[in-house]
N, C-alpha and C positions, 0 to 999 in steps of 0.2 A: 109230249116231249120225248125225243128219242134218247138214245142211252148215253151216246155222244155227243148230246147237248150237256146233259145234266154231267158225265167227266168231262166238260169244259167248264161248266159252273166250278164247281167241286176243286177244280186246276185253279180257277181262277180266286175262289175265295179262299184258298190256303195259300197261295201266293201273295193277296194280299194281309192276310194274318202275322206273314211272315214280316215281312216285309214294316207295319207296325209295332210286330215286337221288336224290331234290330233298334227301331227307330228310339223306343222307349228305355232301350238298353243302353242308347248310346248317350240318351240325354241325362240317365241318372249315373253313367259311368259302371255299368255293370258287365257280367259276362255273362256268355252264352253257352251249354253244356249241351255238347256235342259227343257225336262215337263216332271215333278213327281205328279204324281198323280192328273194330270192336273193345278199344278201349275209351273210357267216358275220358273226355280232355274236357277245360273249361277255355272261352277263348274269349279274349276283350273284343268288346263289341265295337 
């Protein structure tokens, strides 16, 4: 496996990780905690 397969894996399973948690954030009404311009914000999901 070259190096550019495995950061496409690696792209792709945090992508979908992401992607799960919004989901789960959105179904229990939660927020998401986030850094904006180096300050932590929390943002509804």
């Amino acid at each position: 496996m070259t190096q550019t397969e495995i950061k496409e894996k690696v792209l792709q399973g945090t992508k979908l990780a992401v992607e799960r948690m919004l989901t789960k954030k959105r179904q229990t009404n939660s927020y998401v905690v986030v850094s904006e311009n180096g300050k932590v914000v929390q943002v509804k999901a």
